[in-house]
C-alpha positions in Angstrom: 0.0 0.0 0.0 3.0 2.3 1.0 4.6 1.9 -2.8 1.0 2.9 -4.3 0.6 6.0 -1.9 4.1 7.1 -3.3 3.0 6.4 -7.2 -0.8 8.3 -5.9 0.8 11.1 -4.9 2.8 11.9 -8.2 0.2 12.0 -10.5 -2.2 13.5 -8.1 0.4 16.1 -8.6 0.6 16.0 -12.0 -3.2 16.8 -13.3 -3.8 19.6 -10.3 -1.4 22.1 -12.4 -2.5 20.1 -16.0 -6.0 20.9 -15.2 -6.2 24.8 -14.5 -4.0 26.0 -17.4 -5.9 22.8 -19.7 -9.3 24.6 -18.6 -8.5 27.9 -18.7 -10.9 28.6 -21.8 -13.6 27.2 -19.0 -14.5 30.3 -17.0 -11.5 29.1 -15.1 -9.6 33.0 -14.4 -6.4 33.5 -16.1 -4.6 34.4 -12.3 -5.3 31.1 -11.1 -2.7 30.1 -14.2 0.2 32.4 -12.9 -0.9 31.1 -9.3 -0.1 27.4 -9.7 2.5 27.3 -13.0 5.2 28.8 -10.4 8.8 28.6 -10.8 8.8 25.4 -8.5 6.4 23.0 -10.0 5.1 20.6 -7.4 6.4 17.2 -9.7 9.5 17.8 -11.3 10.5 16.0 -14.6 14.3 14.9 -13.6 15.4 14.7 -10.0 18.5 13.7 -7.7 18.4 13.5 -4.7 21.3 12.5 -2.0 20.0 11.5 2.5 21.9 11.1 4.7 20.8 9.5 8.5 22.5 9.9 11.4 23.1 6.7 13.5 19.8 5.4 15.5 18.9 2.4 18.0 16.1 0.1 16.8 14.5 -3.1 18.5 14.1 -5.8 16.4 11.7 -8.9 16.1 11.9 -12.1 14.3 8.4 -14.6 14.3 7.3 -12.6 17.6 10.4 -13.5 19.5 12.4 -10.1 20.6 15.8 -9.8 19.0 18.6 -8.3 20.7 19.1 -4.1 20.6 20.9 -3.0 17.1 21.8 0.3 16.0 22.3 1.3 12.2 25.3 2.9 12.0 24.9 4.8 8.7 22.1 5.1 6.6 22.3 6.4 3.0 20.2 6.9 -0.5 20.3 8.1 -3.4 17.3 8.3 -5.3 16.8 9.5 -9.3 13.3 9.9 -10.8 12.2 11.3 -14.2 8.2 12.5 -15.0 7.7 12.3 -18.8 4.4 13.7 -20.8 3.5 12.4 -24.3 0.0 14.1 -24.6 -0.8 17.4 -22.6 -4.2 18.9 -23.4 -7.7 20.4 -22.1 -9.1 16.5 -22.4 -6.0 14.1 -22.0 -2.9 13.8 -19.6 -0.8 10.6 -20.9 2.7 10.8 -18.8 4.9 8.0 -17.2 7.3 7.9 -13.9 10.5 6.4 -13.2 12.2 5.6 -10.3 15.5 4.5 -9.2 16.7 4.2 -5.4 20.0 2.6 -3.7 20.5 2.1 -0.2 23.5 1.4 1.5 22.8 0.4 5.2 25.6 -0.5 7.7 24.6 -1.7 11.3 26.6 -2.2 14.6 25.7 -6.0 14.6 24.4 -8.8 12.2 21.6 -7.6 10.4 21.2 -10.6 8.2 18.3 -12.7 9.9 18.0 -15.4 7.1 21.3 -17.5 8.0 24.3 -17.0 10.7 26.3 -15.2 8.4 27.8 -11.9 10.1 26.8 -9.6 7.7 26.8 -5.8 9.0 26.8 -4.0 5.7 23.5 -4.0 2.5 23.5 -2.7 -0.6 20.0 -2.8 -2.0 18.8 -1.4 -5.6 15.2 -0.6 -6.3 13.2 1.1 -9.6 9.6 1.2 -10.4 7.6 2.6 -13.5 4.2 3.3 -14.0 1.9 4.6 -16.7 -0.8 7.2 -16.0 -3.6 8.3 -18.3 -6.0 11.4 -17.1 -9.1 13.0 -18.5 -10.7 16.0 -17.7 -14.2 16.7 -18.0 -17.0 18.1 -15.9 -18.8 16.8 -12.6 -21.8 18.6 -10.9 -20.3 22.0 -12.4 -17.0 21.5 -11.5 -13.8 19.9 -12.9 -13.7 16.5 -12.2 -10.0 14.7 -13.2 -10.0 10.7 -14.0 -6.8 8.5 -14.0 -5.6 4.7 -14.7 -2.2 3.9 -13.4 -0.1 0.9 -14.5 3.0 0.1 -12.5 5.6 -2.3 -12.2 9.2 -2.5 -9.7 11.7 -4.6 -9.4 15.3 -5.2 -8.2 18.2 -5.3 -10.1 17.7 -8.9 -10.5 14.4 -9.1 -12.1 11.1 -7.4 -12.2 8.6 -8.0 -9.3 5.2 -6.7 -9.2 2.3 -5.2 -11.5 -0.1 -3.3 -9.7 -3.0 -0.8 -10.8 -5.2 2.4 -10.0 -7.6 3.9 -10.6 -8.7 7.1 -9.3 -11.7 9.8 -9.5 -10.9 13.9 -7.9 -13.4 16.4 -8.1 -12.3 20.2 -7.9 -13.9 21.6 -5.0 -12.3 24.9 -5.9 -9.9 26.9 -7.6 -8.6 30.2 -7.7 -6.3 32.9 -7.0 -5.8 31.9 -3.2 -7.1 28.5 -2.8 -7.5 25.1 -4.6 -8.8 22.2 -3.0 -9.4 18.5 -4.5 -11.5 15.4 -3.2 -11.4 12.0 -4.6 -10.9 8.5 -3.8 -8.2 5.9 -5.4 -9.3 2.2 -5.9 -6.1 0.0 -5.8 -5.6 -3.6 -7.8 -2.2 -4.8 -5.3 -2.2 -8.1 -3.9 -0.1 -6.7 -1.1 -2.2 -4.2 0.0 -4.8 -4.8 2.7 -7.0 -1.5 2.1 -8.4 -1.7 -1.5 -9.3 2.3 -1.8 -7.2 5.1 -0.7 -9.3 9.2 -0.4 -7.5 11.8 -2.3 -7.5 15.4 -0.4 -5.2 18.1 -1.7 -5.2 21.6 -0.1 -3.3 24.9 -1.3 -4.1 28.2 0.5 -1.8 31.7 -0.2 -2.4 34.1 2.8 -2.5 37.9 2.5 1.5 38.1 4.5 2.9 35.8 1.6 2.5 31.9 3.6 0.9 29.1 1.7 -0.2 26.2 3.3 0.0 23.3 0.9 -1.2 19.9 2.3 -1.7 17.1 0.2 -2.8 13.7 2.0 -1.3 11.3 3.1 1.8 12.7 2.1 2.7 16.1 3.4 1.4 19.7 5.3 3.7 22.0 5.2 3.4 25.9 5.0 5.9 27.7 2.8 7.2 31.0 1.7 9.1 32.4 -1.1 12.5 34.3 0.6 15.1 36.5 -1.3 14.9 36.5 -5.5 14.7 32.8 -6.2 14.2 30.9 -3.0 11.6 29.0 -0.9 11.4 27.7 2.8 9.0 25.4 3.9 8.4 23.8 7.8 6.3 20.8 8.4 6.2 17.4 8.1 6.4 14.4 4.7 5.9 10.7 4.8 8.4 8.4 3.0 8.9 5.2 2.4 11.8 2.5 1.4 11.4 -0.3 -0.1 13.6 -3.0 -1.8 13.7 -7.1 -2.2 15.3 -10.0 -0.8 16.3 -13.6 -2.2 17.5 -15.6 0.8 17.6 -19.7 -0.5 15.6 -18.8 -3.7 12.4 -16.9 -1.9 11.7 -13.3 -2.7 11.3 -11.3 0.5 9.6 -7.6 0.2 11.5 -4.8 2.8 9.3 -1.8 3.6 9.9 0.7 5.8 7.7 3.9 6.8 9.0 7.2 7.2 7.6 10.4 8.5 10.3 13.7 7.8 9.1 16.7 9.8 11.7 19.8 9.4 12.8 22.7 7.0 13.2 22.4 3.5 15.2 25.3 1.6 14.5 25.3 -2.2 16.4 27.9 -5.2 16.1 28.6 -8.5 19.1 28.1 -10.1 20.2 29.2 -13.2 18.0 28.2 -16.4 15.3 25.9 -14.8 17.5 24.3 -12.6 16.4 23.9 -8.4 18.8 23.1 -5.9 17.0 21.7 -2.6 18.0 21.3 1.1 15.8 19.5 3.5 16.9 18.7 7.3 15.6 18.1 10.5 14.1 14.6 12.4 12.9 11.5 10.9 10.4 9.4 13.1 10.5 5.3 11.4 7.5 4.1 12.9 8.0 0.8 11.7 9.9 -1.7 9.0 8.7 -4.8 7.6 9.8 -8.3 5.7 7.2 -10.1 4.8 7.1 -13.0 2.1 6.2 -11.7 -2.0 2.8 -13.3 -1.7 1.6 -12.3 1.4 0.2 -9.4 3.2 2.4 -6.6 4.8 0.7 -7.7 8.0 1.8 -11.6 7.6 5.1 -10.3 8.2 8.1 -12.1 9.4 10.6 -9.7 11.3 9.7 -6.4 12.0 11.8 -3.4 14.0 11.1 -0.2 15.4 14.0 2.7 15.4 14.5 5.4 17.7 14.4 9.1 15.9 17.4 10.3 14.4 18.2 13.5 11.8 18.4 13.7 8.6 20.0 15.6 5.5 18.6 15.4 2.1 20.7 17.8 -0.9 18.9 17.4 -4.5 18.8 18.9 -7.6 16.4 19.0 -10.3 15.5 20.0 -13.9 11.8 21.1 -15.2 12.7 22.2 -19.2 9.0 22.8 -18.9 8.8 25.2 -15.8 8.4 29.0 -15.6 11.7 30.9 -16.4 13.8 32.1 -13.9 13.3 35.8 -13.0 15.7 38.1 -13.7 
């Protein structure tokens, strides 16, 4: 379920912008345009992105039997994703999403529970890709935005899983200071034990130049544009890691929620380039190996972590976006 909230929330992103300057021939005012098509697009089309975690404690559990204390020593990612559009018009939005993430974990004791094998140290690679169509029409007077999804992910030794969406968002409203969407996404995912997921997406710009932007169930944050090209936002986005295992020929699924709550610094570079800083605590309420085929909740070692920080640098390129000003 965590893997399709992450693929939800990008192309709930997408359409929200698609959709006012698509409609802007339908009584939809022309402001609302320069309000959303900002110089820091909410999904960007390439992005890099480098974390960094300090050490943490975590208690481990194997079958329901405690394991003893561990800490992870150092935590790293890097993470590489790419939104690309084929058809972008007042009817149709047909884009697809690739993902790449590596982690490197290294723990202060044996963190390889399938065998006796000391290992300390993981490597893991992990990609998805998904395929999104969106129309636009018209609902009880007011926008209404339709999607399918298609997804797959993998390792780097083979493909995994297929998995698909389909979701419904009605524009409760739209204009110069505030958009707001409702809708609901109905998941086809084996693995996931909730088969519908409610869409809310909230964006409010106050008179003394704060925006609260909340989008559910991944992030509320408020935000303000500083100096000639830069942007500050506090509060608080959910992650998630995921990647496979293969102990004795089984395929093992790892998944770990995240919850970032900080700062995050963003600048317009030169061209349509954004640098991005984020920083501040990372809460891990919990992380899971469970079997391929069954449930998150038929799981067979699980471990909760202490907080810890965390530092996130990234870049990213939107040859689409709003030119820098000068």
């Amino acid at each position: 379920m965590i893997l399709l909230k992450k693929n939800l929330i990008t192309f709930a992103l997408i359409p929200v912008a698609t959709m006012v300057s698509a409609q802007k021939k339908d009584s939809i005012p022309h402001k609302v345009i320069a309000f959303v098509t900002d110089k820091f697009p909410q999904a960007r089309d390439l992005n890099i992105e480098f974390t960094q975690v300090t050490p943490y404690q975590f208690s481990p559990e194997l079958y329901g039997s405690d394991l003893p204390e561990n800490k992870i020593k150092s935590f790293q990612q890097v993470k590489a994703n790419a939104n690309v559009y084929f058809i972008k018009n007042r009817k149709w939005l047909l884009s697809a999403s690739l993902n790449y993430r590596f982690t490197s974990v290294n723990s202060e004791n044996n963190i390889n529970i399938f065998s006796e094998e000391n290992t300390n140290k993981g490597n893991f690679h992990y990609h998805s890709e998904a395929v999104n169509v969106t129309y636009f029409s018209k609902l009880f007077n007011k926008i209404a935005v339709y999607s399918a999804t298609l997804s797959t992910d993998g390792s780097d030794q083979r493909f995994e899983r297929i998995r698909g969406m389909v979701t419904g968002s009605l524009v409760l409203k739209a204009n110069a200071k505030t958009k707001m969407t409702l809708g609901i996404a109905v998941l086809a995912d084996p693995s996931t034990p909730i088969p519908a997921l409610p869409i809310f997406t909230y964006e409010h710009k106050f008179d003394n130049g704060w925006v609260a932007d909340v989008l559910l169930p991944k992030k509320v944050l408020v935000r303000k544009d500083i100096f000639s090209n830069g942007r500050i936002s506090f509060g608080t986005e959910m992650d998630t890691t995921s990647f496979y295992l293969y102990p004795s020929g089984k395929t093992y699924e790892f998944r770990q929620l995240e919850i970032n709550s900080g700062v995050i610094y963003e600048h317009h570079l030169s061209g349509n380039f954004i640098g991005t800083l984020k920083t501040g605590l990372r809460a891990t309420p919990n992380s899971r190996i469970f079997e391929k085929q069954e449930s998150p909740r038929d799981y067979i070692f699980e471990s909760n972590a202490k907080p810890s920080f965390y530092f996130n640098l990234g870049i990213s390129y939107n040859p689409f976006g709003k030119p820098r000003t000068k």
